[in-house]
PLY file of the C-alpha trace (Angstrom):
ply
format ascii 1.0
element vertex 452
property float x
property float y
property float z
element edge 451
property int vertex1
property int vertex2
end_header
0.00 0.00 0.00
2.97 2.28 1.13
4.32 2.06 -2.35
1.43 2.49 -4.04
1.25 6.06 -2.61
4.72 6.53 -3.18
4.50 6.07 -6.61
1.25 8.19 -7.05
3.47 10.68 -4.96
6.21 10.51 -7.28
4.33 11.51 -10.46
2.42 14.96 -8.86
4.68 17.90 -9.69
6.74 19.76 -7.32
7.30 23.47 -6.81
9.62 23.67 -9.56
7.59 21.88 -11.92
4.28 24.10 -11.04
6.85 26.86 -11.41
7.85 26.15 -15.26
4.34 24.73 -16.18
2.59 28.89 -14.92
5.39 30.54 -16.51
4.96 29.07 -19.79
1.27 28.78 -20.42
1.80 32.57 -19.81
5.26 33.04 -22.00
4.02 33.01 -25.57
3.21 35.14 -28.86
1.65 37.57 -27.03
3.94 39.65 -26.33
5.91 40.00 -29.82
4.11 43.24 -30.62
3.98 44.71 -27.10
6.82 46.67 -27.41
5.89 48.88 -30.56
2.24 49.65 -28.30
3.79 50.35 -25.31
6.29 52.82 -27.35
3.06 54.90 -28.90
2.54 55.59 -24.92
5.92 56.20 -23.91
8.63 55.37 -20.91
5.97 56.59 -18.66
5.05 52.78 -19.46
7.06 50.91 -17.40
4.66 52.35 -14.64
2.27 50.58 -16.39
4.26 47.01 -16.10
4.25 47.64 -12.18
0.33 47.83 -11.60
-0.60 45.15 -14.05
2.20 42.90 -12.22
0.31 43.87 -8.79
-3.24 43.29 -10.39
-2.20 40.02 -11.94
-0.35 38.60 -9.07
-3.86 39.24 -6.87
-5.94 37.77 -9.65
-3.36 34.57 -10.04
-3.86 34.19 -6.22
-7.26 34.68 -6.03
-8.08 31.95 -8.64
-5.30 29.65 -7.22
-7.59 29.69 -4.30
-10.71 29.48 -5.48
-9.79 26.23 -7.58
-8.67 24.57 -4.24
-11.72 24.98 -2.47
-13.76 24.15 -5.33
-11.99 22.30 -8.09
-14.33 22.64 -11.50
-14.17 21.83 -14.82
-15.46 25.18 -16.76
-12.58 27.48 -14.28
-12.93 30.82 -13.75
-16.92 30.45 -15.46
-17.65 27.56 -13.41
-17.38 29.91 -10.21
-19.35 32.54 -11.60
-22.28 30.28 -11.83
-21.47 28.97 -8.42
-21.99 32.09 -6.48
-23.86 34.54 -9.29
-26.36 31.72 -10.59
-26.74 30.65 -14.42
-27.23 34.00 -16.05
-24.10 35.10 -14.88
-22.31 31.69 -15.68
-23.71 32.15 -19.19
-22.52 35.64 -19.95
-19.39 34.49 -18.55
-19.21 31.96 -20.52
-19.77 34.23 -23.49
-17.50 37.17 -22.88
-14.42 34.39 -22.30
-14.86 32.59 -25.20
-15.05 35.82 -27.23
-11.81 37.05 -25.21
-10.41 33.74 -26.60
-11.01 33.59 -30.21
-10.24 37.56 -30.42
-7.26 36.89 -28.94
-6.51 34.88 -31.48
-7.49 37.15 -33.99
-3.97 39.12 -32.70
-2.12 36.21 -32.71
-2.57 36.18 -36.87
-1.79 40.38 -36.82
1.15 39.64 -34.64
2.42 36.84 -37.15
1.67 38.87 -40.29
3.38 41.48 -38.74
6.39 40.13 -38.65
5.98 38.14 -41.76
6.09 41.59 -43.89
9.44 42.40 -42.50
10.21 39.54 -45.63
6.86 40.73 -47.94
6.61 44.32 -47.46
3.31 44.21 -49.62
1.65 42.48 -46.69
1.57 46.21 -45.21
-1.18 47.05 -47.25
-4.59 46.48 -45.17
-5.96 43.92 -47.73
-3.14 41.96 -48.55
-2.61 41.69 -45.18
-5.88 40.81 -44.31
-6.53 38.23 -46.63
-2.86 36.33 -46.30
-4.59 36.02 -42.25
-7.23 34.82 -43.40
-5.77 32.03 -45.30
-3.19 31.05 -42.46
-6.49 31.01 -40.34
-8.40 28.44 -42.62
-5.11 26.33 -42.95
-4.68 26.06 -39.25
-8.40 25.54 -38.58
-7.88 22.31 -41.05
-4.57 21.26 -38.83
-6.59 21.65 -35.69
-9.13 18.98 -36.92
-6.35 16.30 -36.81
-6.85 16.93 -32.80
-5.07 18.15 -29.85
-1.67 15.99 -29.87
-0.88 17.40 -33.33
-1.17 20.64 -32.53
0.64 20.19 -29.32
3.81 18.71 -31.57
3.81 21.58 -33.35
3.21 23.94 -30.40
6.31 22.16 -28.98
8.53 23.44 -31.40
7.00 26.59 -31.92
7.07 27.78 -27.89
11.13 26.76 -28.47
11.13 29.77 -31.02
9.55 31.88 -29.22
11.34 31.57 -25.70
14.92 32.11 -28.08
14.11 35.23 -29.17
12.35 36.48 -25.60
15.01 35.36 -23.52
18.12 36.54 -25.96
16.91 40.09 -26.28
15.65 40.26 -23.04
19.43 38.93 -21.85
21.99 40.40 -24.38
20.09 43.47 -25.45
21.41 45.00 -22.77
24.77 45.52 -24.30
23.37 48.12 -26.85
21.17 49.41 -24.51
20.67 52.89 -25.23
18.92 55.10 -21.95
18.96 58.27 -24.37
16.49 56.36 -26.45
15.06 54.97 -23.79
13.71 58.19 -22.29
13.90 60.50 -25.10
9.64 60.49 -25.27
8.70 59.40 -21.21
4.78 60.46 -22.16
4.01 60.47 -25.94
-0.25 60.17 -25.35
-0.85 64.23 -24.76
-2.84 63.14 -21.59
-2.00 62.88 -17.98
0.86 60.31 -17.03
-1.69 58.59 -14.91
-4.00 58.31 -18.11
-0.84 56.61 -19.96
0.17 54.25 -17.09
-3.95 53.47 -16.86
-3.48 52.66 -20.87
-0.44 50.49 -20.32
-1.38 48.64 -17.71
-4.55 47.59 -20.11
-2.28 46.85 -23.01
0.42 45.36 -20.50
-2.05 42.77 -19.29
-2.59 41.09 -23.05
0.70 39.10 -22.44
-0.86 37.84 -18.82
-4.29 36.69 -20.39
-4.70 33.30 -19.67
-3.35 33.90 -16.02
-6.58 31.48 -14.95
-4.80 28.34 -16.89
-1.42 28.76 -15.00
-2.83 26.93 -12.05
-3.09 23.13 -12.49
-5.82 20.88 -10.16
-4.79 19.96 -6.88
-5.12 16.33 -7.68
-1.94 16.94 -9.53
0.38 19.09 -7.72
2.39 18.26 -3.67
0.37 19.63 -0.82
-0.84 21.66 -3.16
-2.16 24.20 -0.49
1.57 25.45 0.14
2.94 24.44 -3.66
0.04 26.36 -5.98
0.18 29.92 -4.64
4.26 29.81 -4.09
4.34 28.50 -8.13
2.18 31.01 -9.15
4.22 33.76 -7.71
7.71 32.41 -8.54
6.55 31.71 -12.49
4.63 35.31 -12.74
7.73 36.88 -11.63
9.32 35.24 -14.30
7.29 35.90 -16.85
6.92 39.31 -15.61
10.84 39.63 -15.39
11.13 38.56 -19.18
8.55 40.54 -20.63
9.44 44.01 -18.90
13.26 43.24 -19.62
12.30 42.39 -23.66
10.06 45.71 -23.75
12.58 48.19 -21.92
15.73 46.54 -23.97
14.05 47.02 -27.01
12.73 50.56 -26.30
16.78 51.32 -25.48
17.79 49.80 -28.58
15.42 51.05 -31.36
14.79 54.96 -31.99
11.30 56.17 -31.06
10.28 56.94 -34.21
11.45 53.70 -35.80
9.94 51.70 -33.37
6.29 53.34 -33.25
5.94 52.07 -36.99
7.79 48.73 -36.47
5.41 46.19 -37.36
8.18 43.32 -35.84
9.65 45.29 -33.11
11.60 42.17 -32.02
13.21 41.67 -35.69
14.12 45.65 -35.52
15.89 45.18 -31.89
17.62 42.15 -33.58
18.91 44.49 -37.02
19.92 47.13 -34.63
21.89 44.71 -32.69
23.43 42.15 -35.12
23.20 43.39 -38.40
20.10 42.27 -40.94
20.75 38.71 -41.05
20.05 38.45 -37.39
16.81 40.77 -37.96
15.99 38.00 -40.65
16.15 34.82 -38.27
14.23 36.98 -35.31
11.64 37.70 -38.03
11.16 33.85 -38.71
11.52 32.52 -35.46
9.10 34.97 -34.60
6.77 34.29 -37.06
7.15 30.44 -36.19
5.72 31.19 -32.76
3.16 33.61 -33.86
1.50 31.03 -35.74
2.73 28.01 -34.47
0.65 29.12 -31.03
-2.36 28.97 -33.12
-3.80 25.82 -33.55
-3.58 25.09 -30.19
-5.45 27.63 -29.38
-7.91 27.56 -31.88
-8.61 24.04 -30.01
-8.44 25.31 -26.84
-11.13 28.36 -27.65
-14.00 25.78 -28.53
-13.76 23.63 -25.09
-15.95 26.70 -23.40
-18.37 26.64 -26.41
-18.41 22.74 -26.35
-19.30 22.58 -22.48
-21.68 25.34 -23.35
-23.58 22.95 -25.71
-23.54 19.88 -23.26
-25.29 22.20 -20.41
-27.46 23.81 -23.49
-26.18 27.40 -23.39
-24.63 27.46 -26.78
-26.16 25.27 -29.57
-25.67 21.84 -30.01
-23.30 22.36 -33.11
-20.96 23.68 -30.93
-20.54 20.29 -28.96
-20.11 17.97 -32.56
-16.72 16.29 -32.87
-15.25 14.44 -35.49
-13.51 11.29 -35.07
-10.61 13.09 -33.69
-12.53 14.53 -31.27
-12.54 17.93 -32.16
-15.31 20.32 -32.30
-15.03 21.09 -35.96
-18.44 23.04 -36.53
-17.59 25.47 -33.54
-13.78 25.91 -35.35
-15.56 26.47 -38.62
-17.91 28.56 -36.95
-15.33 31.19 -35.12
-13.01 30.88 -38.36
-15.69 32.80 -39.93
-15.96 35.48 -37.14
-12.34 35.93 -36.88
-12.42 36.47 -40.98
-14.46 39.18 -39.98
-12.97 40.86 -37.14
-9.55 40.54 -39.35
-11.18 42.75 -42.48
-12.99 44.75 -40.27
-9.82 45.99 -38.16
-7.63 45.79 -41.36
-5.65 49.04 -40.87
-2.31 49.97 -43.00
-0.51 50.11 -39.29
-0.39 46.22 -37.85
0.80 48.20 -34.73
-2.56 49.85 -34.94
-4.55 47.07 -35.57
-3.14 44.82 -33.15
-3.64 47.42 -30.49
-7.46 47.49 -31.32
-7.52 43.65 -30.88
-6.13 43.36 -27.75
-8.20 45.92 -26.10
-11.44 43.66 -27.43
-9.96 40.66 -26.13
-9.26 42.34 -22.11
-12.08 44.22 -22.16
-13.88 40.42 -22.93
-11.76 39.20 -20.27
-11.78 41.16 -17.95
-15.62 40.91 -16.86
-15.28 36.94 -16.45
-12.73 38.01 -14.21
-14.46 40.63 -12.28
-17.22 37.94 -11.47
-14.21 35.39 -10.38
-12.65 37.78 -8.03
-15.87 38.21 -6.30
-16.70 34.67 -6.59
-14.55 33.74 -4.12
-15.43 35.67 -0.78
-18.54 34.20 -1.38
-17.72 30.43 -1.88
-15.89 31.21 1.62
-18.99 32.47 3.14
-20.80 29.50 2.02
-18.06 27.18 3.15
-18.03 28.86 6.77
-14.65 29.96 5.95
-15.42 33.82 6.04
-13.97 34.08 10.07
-10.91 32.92 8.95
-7.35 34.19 8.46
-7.08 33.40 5.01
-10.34 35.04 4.35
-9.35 38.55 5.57
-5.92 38.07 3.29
-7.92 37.11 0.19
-10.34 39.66 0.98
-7.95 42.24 0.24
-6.47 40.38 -2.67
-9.83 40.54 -4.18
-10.00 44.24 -3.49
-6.48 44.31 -5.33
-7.75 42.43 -8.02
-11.05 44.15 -8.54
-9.18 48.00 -8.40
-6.89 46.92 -11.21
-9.20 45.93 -13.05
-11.43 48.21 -13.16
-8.42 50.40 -13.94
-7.84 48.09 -17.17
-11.37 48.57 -17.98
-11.43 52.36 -17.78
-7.78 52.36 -20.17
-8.63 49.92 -22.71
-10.33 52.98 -25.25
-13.51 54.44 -25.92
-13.81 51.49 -28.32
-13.70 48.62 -26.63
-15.91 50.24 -23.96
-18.49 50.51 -26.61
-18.30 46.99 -28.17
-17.49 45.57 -25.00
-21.16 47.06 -23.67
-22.81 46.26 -26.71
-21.65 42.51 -26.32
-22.62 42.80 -22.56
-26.10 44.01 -23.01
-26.91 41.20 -25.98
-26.14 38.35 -23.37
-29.88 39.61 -22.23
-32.16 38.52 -24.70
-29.59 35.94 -25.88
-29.99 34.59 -22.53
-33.98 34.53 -22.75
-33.39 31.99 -25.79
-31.33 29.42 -23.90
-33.76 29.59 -21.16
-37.06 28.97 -23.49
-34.78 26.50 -24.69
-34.14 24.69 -20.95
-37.88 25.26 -20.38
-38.69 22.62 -23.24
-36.29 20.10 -21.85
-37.72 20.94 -18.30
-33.94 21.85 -16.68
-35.39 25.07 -16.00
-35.86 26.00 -12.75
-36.59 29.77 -10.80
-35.44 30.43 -7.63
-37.86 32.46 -5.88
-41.39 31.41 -4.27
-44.78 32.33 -4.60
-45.71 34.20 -2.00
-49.35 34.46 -2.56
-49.64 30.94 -1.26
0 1
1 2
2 3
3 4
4 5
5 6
6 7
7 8
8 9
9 10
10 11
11 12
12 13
13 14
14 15
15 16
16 17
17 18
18 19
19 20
20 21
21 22
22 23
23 24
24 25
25 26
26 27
27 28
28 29
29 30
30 31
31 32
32 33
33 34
34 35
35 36
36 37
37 38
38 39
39 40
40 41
41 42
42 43
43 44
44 45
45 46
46 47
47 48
48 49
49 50
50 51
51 52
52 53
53 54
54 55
55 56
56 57
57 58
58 59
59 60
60 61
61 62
62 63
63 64
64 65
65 66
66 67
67 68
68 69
69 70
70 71
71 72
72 73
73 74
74 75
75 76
76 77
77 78
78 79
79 80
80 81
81 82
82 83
83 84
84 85
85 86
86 87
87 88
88 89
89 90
90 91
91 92
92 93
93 94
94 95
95 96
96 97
97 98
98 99
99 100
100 101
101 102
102 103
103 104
104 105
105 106
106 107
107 108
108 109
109 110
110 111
111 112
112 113
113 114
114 115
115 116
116 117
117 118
118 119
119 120
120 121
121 122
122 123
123 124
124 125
125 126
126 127
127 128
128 129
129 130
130 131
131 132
132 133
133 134
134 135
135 136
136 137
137 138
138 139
139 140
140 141
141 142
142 143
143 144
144 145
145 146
146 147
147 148
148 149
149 150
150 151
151 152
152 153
153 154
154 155
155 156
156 157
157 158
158 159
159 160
160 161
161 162
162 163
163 164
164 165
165 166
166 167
167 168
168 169
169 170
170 171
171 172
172 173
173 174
174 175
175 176
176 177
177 178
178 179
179 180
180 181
181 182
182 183
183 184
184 185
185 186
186 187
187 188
188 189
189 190
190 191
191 192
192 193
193 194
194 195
195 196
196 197
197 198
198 199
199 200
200 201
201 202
202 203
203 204
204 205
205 206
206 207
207 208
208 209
209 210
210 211
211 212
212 213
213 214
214 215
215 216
216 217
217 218
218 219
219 220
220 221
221 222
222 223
223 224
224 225
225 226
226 227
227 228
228 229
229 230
230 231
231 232
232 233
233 234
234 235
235 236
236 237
237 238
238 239
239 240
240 241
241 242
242 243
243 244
244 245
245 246
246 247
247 248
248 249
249 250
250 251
251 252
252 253
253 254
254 255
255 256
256 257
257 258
258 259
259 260
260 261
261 262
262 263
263 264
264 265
265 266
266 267
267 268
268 269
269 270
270 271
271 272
272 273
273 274
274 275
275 276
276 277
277 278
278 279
279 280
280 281
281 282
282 283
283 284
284 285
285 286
286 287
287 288
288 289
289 290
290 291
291 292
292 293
293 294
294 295
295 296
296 297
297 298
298 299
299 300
300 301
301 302
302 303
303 304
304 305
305 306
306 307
307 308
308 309
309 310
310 311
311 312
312 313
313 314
314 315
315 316
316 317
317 318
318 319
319 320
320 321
321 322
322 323
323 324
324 325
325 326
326 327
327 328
328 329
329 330
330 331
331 332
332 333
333 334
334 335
335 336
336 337
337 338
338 339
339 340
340 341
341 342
342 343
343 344
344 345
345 346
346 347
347 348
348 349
349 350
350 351
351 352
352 353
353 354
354 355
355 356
356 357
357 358
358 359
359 360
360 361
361 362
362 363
363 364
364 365
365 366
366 367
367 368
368 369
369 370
370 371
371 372
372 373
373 374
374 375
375 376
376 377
377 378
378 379
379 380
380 381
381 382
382 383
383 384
384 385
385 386
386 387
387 388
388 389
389 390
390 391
391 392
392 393
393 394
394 395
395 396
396 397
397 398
398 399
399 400
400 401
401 402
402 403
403 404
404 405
405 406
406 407
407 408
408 409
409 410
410 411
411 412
412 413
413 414
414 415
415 416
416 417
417 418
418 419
419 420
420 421
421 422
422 423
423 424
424 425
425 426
426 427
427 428
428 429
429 430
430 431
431 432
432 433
433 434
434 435
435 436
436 437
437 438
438 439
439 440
440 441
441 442
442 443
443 444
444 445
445 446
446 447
447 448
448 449
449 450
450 451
């Protein structure tokens, strides 16, 4: 029996293990344009790094937290329903899974961006558009093979990416420039608390996904001690990577160069090694722009397809092919990202990719919101609100909720607007899926009549 438990003991991961697995869910693609948005605000930025690094470290903790207490299939969505009841689980549901294939949506920029460092004529909003949309369809048809493919080729592809992170992020220092560096601190016109406000929005697109870091508790050593410690150590080292990357290549490439760089990380490389090294950042880059995707594309229909099993998304959603792979909802969000891509198609990728992200955190960042509260309120229900642990979370989820509200208010006029729009339609749309769980009789009210 002993050894029975030592074995199972022997294949749950340690701290180190929890540490590498957080840092690189969060370590990707994301953050190969970052640099060239954060330069459109300014130095002032790095301000910008050190609240979303707060906010995100509360969130991180906050979830850890709630997914030991509760441990769900569905995450961060799965509490909301918990402690806000099904409407609230379904428009969670719906903002995350937009946040997701959005998200995705910047991926493609991000990769074509750095693809026209080779095809200049990609620059041009149509080209552009339409070479994404292709690289889209082709990946959507590679996802259908199912999730170990596209985890062989998001093998490789992380590989890239982490090269060309960590190298800048380690030797760029040697042509680090600090007159470049500072030579705009505040390029918006506004207030250098309005800039910080609109980094820390943009900053947080390279922590989305924060929720995933945190593995079950079946599969982690005393996890109570292991998963918060993990989450810190691997967000300060993804936070460590991405502010060094940004700042080197800020110090490295002239303002004005980099504002219109559409592969910021390629530029840093020119600047730094000549053009042949600008050439292999550009593909390596480009590898783990689009590499990323069909991975994600996967991942992006698992909310959709356990939205069809509990019948609040249609039942298309939840049809897989012999693979086992959702292939309707791909096909399905292949066609709205086609249309997000030409509708955002702008002759500045910088731009465009910009415009993205804030849709995707603004989507996010709701799901989030309901998350954070979520918690204090499982604990209540738990009898764990006189507690120690609950006054400390408390005030993480205070943290949390500040920062992003913060995020909310800098993400643009914009994505306020669409992001409200999308709220408000979750109304009616909701109305549907309960006529819907009327007819199968799953439909149930919680109040009582009190004319009885």
């Amino acid at each position: 029996m002993s050894s029975q438990i030592s074995a199972k003991q022997a294949n749950k991961m340690g701290i180190l293990a929890l540490t590498i697995v957080c840092a690189s869910n969060m370590m990707g693609s994301g953050v190969f344009m970052l640099p060239t948005n954060l330069a459109t605000i300014g130095s002032v930025s790095i301000f910008g790094w050190v609240v979303t690094i707060i906010g995100v470290m509360a969130l991180a903790l906050v979830f850890a937290k709630t997914s030991l207490l509760t441990p769900r299939t569905g995450g961060i969505v799965a509490y909301a329903n918990d402690a806000f009841g099904p409407f609230i689980g379904f428009q969670s549901t719906i903002c995350y899974w937009i946040s997701a294939w959005v998200g995705n949506v910047a991926l493609l920029v991000a990769g074509i961006g750095y693809l026209s460092y080779f095809f200049p004529a990609l620059k041009h909003p149509l080209t552009g558009a339409i070479t994404a949309i292709v690289i889209l369809w082709a990946f959507v048809v590679l996802a259908s093979f199912g999730a170990r493919t596209a985890g062989r080729v998001q093998s490789f592809t992380a590989i890239c990416g982490f090269i060309i992170i960590f190298g800048v992020a380690i030797l760029g220092w040697w042509w680090f420039d600090p007159h470049n560096y500072f030579q705009v601190w505040n390029a918006t016109g506004e207030s250098n608390t309005h800039a910080i406000i609109s980094s820390s929005s943009i900053a947080l697109w390279g922590f989305l996904g924060i929720e995933s870091a945190c593995v079950s508790s079946g599969q982690v050593e005393n996890p109570e001690k292991t998963v918060p410690k993990a989450t810190i150590y691997g967000l300060l080292i993804t936070s460590v990577c991405y502010v060094a990357s940004c700042a080197v290549i800020m110090g490295i490439v002239p303002h004005d160069v980099l504002i219109k760089s559409p592969a910021p990380f390629a530029s840093a490389a020119n600047y730094m090694f000549g053009p042949t090294a600008g050439n292999v950042a550009s593909a390596l880059s480009v590898i783990a722009c689009f590499g990323s995707i069909c991975g994600w594309l996967i991942l992006q229909s698992e909310a959709p397809r356990a939205g069809a099993k509990s019948g609040i998304f249609p039942k298309f959603f939840g049809d897989v092919n012999k693979n086992d792979v959702p292939v309707k909802s791909l096909v399905f969000t292949g066609v709205l990202m086609s249309i997000v891509l030409l509708m955002t198609a702008s002759p500045n990728l910088a731009k465009q990719f910009q415009v993205i992200i804030l849709m995707s955190v603004f989507a996010s960042l709701l799901p989030y919101m309901y998350a954070l509260v979520a918690l204090p309120i499982i604990m209540s229900a738990k009898k764990l609100n006189k507690t120690h642990s609950y006054m400390t979370y408390g005030a993480l989820v205070i943290i949390g909720m500040i920062y992003s509200l913060f995020s909310l208010l800098g993400s643009g006029n914009s994505a306020i607007f669409w992001g409200i729009t999308m709220m408000v339609c979750t109304v009616p749309l909701y109305a549907l899926v309960a006529a819907g769980k009327a007819k199968r009789g799953d439909l149930e009210l919680y109040i009582k009549d009190t004319d009885k």
